[in-house]
LUMNUNU-650320 format. One record per atom (N, C-alpha, C): residue in one letter; atom name; x, y, z. Coordinates in nm, 3 decimals, always signed. Last residue first. Layout:
BEGIN
+-----+------+---------+---------+---------+
: res : atom :      c1 :      c2 :      c3 :
+-----+------+---------+---------+---------+
:   a :   CA :       X :       Y :       Z :
...
+-----+------+---------+---------+---------+
END
This chain:
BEGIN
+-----+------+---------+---------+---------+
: res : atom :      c1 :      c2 :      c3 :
+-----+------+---------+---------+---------+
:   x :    N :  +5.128 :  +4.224 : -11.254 :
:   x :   CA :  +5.076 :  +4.305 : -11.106 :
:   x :    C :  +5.261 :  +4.352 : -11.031 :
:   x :    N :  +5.119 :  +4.110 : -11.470 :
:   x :   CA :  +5.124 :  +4.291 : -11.478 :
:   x :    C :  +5.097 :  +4.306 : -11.361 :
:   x :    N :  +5.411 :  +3.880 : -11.483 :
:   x :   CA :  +5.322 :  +3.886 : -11.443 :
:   x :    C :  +5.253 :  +4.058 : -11.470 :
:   x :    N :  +5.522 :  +3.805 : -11.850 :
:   x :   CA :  +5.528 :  +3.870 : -11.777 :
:   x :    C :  +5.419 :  +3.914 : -11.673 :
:   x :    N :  +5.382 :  +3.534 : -12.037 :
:   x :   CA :  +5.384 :  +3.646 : -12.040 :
:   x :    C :  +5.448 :  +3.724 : -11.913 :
:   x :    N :  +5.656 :  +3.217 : -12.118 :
:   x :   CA :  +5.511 :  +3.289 : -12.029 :
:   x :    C :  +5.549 :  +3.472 : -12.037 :
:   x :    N :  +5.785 :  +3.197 : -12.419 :
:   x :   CA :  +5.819 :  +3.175 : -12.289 :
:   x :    C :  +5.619 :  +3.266 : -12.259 :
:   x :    N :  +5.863 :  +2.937 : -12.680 :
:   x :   CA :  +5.816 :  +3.009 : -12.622 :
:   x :    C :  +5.801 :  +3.061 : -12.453 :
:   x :    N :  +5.989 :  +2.819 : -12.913 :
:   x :   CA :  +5.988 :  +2.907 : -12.809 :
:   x :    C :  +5.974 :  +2.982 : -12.773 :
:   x :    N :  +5.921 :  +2.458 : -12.938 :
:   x :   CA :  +5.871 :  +2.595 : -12.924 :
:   x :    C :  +5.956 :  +2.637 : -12.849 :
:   x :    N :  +6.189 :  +2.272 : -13.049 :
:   x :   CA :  +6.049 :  +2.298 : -12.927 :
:   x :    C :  +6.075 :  +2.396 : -12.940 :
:   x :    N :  +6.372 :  +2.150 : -13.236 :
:   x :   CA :  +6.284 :  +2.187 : -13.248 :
:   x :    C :  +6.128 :  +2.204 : -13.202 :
:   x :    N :  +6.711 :  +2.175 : -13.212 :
:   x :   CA :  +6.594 :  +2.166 : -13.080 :
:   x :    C :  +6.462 :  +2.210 : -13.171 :
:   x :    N :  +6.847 :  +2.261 : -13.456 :
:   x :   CA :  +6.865 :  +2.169 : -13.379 :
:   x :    C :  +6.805 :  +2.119 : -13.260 :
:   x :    N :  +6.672 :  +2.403 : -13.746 :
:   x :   CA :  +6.736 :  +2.389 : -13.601 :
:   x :    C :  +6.735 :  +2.229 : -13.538 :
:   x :    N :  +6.522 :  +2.273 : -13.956 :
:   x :   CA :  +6.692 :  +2.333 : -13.971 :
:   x :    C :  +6.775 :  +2.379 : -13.859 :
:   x :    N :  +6.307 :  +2.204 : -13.895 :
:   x :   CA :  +6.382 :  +2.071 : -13.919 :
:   x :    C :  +6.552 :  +2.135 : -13.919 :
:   x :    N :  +6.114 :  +2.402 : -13.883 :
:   x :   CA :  +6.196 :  +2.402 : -13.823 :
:   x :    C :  +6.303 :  +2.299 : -13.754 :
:   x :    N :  +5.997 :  +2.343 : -14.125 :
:   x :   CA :  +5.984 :  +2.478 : -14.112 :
:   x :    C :  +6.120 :  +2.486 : -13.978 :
:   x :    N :  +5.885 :  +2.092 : -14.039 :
:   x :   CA :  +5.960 :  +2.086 : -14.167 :
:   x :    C :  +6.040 :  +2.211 : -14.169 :
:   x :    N :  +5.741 :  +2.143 : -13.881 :
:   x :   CA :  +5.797 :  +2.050 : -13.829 :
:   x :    C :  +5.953 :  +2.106 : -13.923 :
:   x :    N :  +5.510 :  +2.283 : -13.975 :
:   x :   CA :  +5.572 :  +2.357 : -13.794 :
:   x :    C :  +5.715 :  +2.263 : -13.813 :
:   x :    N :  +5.433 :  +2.133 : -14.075 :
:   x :   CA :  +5.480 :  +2.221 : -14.166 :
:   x :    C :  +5.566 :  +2.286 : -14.037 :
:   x :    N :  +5.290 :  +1.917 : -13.938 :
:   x :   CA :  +5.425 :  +1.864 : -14.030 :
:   x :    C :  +5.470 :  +1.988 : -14.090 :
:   x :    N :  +5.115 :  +2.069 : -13.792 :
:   x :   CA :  +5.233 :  +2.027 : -13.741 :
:   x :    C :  +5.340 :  +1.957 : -13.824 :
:   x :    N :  +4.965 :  +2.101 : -13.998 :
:   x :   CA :  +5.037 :  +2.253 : -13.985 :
:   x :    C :  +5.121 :  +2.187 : -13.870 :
:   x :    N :  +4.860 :  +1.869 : -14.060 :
:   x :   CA :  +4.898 :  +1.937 : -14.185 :
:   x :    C :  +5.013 :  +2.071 : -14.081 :
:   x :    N :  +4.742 :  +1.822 : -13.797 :
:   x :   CA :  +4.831 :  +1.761 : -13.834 :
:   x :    C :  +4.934 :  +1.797 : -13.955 :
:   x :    N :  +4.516 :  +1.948 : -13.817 :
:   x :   CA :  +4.625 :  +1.988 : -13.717 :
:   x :    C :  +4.725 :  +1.863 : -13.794 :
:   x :    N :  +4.399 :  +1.877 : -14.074 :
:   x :   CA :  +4.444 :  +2.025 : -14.079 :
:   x :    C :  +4.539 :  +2.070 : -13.984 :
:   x :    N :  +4.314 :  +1.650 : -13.987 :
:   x :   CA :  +4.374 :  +1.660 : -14.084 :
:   x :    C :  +4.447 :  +1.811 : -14.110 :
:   x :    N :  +4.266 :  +1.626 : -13.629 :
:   x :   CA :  +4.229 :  +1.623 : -13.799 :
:   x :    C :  +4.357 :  +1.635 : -13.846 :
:   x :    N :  +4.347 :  +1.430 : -13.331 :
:   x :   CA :  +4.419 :  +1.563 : -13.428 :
:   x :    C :  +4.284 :  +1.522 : -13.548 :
:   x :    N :  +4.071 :  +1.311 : -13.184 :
:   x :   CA :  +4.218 :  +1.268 : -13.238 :
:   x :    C :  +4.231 :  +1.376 : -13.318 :
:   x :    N :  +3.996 :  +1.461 : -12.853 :
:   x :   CA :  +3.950 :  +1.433 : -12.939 :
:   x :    C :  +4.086 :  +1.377 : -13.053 :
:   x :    N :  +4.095 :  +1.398 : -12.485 :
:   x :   CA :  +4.097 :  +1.430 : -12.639 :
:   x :    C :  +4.055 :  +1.400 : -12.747 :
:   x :    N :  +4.022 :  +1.321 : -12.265 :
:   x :   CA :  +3.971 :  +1.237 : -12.346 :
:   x :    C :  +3.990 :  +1.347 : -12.498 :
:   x :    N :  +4.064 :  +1.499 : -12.074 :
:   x :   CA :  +4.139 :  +1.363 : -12.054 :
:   x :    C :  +4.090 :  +1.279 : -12.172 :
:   x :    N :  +3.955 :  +1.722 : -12.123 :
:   x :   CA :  +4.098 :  +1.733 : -12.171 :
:   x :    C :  +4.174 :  +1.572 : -12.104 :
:   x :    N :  +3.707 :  +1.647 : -12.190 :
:   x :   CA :  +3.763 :  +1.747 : -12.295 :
:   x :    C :  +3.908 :  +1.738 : -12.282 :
:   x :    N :  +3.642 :  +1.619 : -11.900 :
:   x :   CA :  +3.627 :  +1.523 : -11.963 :
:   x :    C :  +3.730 :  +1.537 : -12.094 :
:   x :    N :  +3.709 :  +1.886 : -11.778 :
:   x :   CA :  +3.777 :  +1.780 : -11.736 :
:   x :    C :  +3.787 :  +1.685 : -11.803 :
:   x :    N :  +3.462 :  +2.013 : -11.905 :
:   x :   CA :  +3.627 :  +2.080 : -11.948 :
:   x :    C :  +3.690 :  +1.959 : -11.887 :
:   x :    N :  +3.280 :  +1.835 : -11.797 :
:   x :   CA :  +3.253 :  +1.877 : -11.948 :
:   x :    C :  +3.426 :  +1.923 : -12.022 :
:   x :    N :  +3.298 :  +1.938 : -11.537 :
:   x :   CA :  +3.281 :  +1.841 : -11.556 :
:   x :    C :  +3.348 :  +1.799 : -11.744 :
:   x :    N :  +3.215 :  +2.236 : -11.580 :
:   x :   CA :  +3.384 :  +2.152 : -11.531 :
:   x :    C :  +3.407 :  +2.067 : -11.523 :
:   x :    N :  +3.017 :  +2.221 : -11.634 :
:   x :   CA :  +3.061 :  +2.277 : -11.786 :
:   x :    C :  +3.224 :  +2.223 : -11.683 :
:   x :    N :  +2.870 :  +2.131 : -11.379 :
:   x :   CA :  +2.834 :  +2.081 : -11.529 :
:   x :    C :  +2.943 :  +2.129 : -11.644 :
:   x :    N :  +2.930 :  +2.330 : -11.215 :
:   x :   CA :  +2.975 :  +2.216 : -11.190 :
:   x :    C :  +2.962 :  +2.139 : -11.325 :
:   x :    N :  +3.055 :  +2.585 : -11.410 :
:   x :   CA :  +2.922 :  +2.514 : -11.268 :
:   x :    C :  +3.032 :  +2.419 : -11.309 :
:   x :    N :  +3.330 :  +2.796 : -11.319 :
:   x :   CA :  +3.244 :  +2.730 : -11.429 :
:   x :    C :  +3.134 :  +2.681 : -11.329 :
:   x :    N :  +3.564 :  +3.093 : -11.365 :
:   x :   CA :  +3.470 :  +2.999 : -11.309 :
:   x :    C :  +3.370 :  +2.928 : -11.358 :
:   x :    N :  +3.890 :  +3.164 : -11.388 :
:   x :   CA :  +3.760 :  +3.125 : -11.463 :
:   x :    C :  +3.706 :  +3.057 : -11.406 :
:   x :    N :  +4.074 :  +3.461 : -11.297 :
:   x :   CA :  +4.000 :  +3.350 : -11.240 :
:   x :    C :  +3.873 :  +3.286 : -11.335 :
:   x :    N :  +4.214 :  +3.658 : -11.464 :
:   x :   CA :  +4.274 :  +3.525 : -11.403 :
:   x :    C :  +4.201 :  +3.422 : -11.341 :
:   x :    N :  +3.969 :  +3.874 : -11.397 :
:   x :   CA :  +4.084 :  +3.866 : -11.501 :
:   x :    C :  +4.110 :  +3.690 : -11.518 :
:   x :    N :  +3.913 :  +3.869 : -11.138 :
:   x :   CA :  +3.850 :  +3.854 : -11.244 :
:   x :    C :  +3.889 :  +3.808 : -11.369 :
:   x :    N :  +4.166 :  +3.948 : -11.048 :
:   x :   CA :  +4.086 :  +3.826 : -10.990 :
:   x :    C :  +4.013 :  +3.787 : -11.056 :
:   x :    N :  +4.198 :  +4.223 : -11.132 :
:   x :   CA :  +4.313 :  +4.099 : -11.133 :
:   x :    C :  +4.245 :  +3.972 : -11.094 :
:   x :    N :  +3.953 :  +4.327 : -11.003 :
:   x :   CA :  +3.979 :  +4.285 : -11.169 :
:   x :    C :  +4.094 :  +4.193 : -11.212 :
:   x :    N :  +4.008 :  +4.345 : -10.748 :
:   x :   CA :  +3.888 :  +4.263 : -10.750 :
:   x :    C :  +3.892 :  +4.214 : -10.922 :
:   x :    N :  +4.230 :  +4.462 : -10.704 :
:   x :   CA :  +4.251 :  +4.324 : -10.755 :
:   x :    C :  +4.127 :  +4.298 : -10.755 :
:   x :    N :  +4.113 :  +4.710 : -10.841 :
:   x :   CA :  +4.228 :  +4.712 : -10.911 :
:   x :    C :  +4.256 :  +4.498 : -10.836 :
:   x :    N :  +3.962 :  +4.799 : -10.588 :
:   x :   CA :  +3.909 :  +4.735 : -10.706 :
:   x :    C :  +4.019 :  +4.670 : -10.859 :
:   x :    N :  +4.185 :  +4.806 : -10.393 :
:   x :   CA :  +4.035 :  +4.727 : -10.398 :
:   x :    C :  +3.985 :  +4.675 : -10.529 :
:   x :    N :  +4.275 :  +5.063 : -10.486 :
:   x :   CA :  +4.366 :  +4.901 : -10.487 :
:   x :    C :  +4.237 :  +4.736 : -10.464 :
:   x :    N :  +4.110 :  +5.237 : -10.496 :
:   x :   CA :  +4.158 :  +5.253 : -10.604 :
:   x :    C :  +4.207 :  +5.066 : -10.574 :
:   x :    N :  +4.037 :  +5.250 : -10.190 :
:   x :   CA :  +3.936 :  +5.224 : -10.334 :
:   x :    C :  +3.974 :  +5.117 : -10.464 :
:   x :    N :  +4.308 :  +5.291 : -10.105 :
:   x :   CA :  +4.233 :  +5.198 : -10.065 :
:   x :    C :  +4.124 :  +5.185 : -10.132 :
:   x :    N :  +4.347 :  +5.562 : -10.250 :
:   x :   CA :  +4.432 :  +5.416 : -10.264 :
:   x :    C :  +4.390 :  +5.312 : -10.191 :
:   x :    N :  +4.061 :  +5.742 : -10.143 :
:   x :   CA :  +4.142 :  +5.682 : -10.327 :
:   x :    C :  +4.228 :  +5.537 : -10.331 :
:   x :    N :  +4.186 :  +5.720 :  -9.865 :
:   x :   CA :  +4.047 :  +5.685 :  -9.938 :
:   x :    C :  +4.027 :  +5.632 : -10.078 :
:   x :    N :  +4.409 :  +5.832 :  -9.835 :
:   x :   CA :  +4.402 :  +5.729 :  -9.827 :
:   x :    C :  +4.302 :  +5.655 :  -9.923 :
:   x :    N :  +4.346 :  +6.116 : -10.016 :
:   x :   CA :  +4.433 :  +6.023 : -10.014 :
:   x :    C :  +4.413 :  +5.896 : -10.014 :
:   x :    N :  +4.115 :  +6.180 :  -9.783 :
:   x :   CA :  +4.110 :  +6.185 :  -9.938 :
:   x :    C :  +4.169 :  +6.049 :  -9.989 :
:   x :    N :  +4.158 :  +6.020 :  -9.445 :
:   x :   CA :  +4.169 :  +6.178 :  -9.542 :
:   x :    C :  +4.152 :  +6.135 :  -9.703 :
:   x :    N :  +3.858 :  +5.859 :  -9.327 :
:   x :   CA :  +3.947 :  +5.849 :  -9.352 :
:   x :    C :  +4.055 :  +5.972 :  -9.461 :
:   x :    N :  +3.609 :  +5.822 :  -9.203 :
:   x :   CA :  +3.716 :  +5.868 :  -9.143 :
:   x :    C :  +3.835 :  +5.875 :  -9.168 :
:   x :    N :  +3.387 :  +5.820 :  -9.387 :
:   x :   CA :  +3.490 :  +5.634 :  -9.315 :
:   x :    C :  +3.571 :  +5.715 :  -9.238 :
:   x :    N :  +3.330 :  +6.004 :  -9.439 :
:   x :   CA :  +3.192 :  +5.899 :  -9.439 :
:   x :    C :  +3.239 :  +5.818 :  -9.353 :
:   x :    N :  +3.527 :  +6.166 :  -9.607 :
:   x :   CA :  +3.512 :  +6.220 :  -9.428 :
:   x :    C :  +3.378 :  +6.105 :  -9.422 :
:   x :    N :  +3.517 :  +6.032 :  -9.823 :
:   x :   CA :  +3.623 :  +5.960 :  -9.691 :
:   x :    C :  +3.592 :  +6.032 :  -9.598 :
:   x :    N :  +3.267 :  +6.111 :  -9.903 :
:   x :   CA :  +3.262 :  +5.946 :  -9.883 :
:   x :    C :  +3.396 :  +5.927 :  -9.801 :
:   x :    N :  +3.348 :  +6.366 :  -9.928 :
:   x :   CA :  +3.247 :  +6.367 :  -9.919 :
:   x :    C :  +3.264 :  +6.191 :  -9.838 :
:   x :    N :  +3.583 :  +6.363 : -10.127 :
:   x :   CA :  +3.587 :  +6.441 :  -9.949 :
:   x :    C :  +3.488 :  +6.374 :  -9.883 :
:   x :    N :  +3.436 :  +6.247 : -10.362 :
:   x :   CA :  +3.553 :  +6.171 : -10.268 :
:   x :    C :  +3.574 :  +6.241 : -10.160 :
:   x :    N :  +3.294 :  +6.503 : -10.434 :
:   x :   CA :  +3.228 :  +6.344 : -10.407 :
:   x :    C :  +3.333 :  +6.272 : -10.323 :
:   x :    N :  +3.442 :  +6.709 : -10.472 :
:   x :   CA :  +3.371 :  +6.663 : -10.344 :
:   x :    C :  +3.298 :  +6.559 : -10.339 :
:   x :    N :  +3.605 :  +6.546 : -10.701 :
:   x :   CA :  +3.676 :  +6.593 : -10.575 :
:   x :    C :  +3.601 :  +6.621 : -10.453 :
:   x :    N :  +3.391 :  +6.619 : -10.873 :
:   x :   CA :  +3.444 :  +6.451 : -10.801 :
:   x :    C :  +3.506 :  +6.511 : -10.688 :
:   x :    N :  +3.343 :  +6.894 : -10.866 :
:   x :   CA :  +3.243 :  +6.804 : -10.829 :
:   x :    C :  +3.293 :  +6.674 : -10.804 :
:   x :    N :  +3.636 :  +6.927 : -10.992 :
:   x :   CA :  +3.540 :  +6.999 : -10.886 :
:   x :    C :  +3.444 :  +6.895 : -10.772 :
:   x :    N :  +3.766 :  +6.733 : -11.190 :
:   x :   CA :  +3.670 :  +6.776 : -11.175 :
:   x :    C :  +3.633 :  +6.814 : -11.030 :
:   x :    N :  +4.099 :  +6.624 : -11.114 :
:   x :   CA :  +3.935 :  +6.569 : -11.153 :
:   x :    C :  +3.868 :  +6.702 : -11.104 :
:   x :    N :  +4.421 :  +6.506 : -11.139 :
:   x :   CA :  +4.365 :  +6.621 : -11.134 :
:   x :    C :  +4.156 :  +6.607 : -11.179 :
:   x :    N :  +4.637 :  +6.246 : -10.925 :
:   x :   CA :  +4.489 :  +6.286 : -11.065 :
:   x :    C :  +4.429 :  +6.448 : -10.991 :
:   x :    N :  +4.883 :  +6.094 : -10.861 :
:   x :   CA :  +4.824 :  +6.192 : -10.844 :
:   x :    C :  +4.722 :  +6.197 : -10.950 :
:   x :    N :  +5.066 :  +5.879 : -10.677 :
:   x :   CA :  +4.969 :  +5.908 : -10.773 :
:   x :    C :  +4.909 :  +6.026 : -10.739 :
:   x :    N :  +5.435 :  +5.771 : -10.615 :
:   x :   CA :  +5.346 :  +5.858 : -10.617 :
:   x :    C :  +5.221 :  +5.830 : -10.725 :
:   x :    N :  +5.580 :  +5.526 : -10.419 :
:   x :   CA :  +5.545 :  +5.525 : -10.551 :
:   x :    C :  +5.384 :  +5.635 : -10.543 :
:   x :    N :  +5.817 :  +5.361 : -10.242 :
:   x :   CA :  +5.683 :  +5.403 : -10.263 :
:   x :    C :  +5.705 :  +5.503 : -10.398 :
:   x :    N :  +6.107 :  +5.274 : -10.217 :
:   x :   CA :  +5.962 :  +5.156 : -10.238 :
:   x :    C :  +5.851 :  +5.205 : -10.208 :
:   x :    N :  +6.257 :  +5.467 : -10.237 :
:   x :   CA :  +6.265 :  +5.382 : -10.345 :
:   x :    C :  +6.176 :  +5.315 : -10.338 :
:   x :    N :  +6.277 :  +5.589 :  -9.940 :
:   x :   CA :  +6.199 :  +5.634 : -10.069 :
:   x :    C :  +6.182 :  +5.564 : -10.183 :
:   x :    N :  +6.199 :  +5.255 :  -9.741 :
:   x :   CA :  +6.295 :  +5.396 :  -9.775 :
:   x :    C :  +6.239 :  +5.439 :  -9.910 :
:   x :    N :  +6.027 :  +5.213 :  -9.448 :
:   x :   CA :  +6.036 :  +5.208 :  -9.625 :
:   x :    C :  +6.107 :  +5.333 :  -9.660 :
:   x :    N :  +6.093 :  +5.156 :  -9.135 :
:   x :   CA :  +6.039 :  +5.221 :  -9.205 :
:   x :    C :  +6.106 :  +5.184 :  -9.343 :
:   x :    N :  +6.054 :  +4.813 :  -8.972 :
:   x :   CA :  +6.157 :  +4.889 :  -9.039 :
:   x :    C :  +6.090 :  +4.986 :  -9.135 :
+-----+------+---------+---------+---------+
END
């Protein structure tokens, strides 16, 4: 089923001379016109950073280390505990007093 105008989405960039034949240059390389060339670049690297972004990788040693860390908590101090009785007290005047908070909006 062809895409009706509402689900594409224009880019344009004005660049330098010299880029502009750098990019002719590398899509007549692949066979491919300008255009394409850019948005297949451009989207390439655009999730290779979404991936980056969102993905934490560890060795095996420091995931070991984060696994241990969060099944074996350490006990609150004195200071978490101080700012959860104030978190507490602070919002003893509502009637649900759980965070609220919601998740960020995905940016892709």
């Amino acid at each position: 089923m062809p895409a009706t105008t509402s689900e594409w989405g224009r880019v344009s960039a004005r660049v330098p001379a010299q880029v502009l034949e750098t990019l002719e240059l590398a899509a007549a390389m692949v066979g491919t016109p300008v255009n394409q060339f850019m948005v297949q670049t451009a989207l390439r690297e655009a999730e290779r950073i979404i991936e980056q972004e969102r993905v934490i990788r560890l060795s095996a040693r420091d995931a070991e280390t984060f696994i241990h860390a969060l099944e074996n908590p350490p006990p609150p101090s004195a200071r978490l505990k101080a700012a959860l009785k104030q978190h507490r007290n602070a919002n003893s005047k509502n009637e649900d007093s759980s965070f609220d908070w919601k998740p960020r909006p995905n940016r892709v």
